[in-house]
One Martini backbone bead per residue (centre of mass of N, CA, C, O) as a GRO file, in nm:
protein
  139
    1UNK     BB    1   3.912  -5.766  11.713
    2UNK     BB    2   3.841  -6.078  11.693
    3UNK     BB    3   3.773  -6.380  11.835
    4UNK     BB    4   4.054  -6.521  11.721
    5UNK     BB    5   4.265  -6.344  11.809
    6UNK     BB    6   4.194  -6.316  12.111
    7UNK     BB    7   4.235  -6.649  12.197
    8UNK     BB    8   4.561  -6.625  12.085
    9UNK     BB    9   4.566  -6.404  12.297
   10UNK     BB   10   4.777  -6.574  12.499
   11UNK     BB   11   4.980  -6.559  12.735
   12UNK     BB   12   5.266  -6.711  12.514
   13UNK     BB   13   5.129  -6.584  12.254
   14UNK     BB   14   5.158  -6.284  12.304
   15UNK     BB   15   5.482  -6.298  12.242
   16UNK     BB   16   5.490  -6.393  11.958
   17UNK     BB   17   5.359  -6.131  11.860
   18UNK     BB   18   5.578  -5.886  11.978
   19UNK     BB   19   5.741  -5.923  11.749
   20UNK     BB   20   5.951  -5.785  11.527
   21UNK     BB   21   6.018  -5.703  11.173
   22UNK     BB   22   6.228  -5.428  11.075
   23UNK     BB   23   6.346  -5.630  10.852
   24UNK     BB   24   6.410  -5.797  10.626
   25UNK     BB   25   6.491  -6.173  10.598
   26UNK     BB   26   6.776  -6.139  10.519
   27UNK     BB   27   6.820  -5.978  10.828
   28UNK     BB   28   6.693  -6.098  11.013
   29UNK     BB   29   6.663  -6.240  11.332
   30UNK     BB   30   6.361  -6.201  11.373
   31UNK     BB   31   6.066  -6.417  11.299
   32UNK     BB   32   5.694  -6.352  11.259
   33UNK     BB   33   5.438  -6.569  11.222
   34UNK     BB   34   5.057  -6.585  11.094
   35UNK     BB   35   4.779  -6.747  11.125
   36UNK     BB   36   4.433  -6.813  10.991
   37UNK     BB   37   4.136  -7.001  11.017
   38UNK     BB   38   3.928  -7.271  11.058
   39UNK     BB   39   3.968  -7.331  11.413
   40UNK     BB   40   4.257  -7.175  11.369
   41UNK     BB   41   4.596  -7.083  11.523
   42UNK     BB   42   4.932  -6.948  11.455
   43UNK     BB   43   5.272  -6.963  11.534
   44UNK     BB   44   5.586  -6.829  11.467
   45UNK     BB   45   5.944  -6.811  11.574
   46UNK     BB   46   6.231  -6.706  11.443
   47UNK     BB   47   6.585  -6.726  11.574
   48UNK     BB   48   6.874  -6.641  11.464
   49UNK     BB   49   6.790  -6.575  11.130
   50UNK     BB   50   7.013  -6.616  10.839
   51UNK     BB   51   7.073  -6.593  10.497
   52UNK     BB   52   7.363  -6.821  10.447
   53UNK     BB   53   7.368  -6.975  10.745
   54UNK     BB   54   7.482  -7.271  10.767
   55UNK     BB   55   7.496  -7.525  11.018
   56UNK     BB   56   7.275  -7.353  11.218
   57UNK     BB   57   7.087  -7.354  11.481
   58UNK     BB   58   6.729  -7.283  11.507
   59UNK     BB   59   6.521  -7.132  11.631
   60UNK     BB   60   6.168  -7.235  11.768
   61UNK     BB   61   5.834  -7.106  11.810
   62UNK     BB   62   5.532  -7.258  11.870
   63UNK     BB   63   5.161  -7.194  11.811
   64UNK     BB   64   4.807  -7.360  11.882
   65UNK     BB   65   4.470  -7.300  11.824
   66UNK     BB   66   4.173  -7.380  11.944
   67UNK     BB   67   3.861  -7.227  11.782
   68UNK     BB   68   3.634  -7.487  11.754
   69UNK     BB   69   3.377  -7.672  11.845
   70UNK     BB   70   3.438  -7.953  11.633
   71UNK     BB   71   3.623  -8.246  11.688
   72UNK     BB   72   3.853  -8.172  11.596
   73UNK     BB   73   4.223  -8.106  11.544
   74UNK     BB   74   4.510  -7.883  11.570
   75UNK     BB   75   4.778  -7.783  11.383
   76UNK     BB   76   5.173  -7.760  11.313
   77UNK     BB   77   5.444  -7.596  11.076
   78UNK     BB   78   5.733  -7.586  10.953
   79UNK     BB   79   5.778  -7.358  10.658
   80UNK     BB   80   6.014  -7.391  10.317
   81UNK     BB   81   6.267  -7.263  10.155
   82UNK     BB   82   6.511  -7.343   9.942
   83UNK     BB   83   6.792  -7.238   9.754
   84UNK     BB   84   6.590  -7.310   9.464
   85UNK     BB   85   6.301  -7.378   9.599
   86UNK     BB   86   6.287  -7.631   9.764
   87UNK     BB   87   6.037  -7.777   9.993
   88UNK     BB   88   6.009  -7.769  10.327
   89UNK     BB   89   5.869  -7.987  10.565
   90UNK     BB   90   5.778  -8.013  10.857
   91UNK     BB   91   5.636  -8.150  11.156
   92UNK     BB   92   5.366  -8.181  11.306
   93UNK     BB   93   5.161  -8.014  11.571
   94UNK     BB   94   4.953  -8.145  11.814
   95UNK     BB   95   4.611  -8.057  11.935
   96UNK     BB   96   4.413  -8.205  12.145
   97UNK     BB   97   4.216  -7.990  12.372
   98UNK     BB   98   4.039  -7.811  12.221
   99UNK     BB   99   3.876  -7.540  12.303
  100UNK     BB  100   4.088  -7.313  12.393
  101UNK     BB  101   4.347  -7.415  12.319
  102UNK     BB  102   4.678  -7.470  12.390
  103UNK     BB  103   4.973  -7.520  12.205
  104UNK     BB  104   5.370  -7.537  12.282
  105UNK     BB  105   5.692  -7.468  12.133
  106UNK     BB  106   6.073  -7.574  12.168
  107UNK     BB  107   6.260  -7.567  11.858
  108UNK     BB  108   6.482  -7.674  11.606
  109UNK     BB  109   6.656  -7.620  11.315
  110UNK     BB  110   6.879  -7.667  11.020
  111UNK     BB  111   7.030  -7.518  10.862
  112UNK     BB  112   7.028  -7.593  10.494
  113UNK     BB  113   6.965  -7.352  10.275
  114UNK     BB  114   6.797  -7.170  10.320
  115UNK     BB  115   6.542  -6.903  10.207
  116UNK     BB  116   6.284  -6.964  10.401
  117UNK     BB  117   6.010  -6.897  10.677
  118UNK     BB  118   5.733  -7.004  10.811
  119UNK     BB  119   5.343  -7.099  10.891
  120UNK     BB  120   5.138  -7.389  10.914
  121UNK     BB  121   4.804  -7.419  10.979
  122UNK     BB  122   4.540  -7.676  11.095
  123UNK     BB  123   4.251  -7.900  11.039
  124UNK     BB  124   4.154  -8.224  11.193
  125UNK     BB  125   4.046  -8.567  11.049
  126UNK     BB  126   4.313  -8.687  11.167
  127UNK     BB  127   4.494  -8.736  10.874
  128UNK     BB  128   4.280  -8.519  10.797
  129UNK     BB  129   4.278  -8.200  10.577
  130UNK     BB  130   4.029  -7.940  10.569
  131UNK     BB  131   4.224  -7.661  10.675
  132UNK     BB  132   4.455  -7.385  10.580
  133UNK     BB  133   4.751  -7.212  10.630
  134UNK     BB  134   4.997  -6.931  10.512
  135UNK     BB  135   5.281  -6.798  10.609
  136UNK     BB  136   5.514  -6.547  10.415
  137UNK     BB  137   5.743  -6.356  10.313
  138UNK     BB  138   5.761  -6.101  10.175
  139UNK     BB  139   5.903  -6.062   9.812
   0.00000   0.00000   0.00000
């Protein structure tokens, strides 16, 4: 386990890591997402949600950790596509306490004819953004 992993499995980040994705995407109730870039780890774990299921409120739980003392900000944030390809991001959620802290969220979107959601998480110095990641349900 790296040291970047270790950082952002704390606390309530590790609740996140903990679900298991045993389904397809298609077929999930629950999917965690995560990824890492430099300076930044992020989960997201999108709960009770199928495509093609619009009209209904998704949970989702997000949570963003800064691992690197370099004066930076790091963001996250839920990304999707519907169902024709059309690209949706959500608004970026940001930590600024600075190393070793996380911040997380408890908020929902409406279904609107998703087919895919993910996490993309960044490290930004202001509204400029340095480096993300992004994981995605494998197709």
């Amino acid at each position: 386990m790296t040291g970047i992993t270790k950082s952002i499995l704390t606390g309530s980040v590790a609740a996140a890591f903990l679900v298991t994705m045993a389904a397809s995407p298609a077929h999930a109730a629950t999917q965690t997402y995560h990824c890492f870039t430099t300076g930044a780890g992020g989960v997201a774990t999108v709960q009770n949600w199928h495509v093609g299921e619009s009209g209904k409120n998704i949970g989702v739980y997000l949570v963003v950790n800064d691992n690197k003392a370099d004066g930076h900000h790091v963001r996250v944030r839920l990304v999707g596509k519907k169902i024709g390809g059309t690209p949706v991001n959500w608004q970026w959620r940001a930590n600024y306490g600075g190393n070793g802290t996380d911040k997380s969220w408890n908020t929902h979107f409406l279904n609107t004819g998703m087919l895919m959601v993910g996490v993309q998480v960044a490290r930004f110095e202001g509204d400029t953004l340095l480096n993300s990641c992004t994981d995605w349900p494998e197709t």
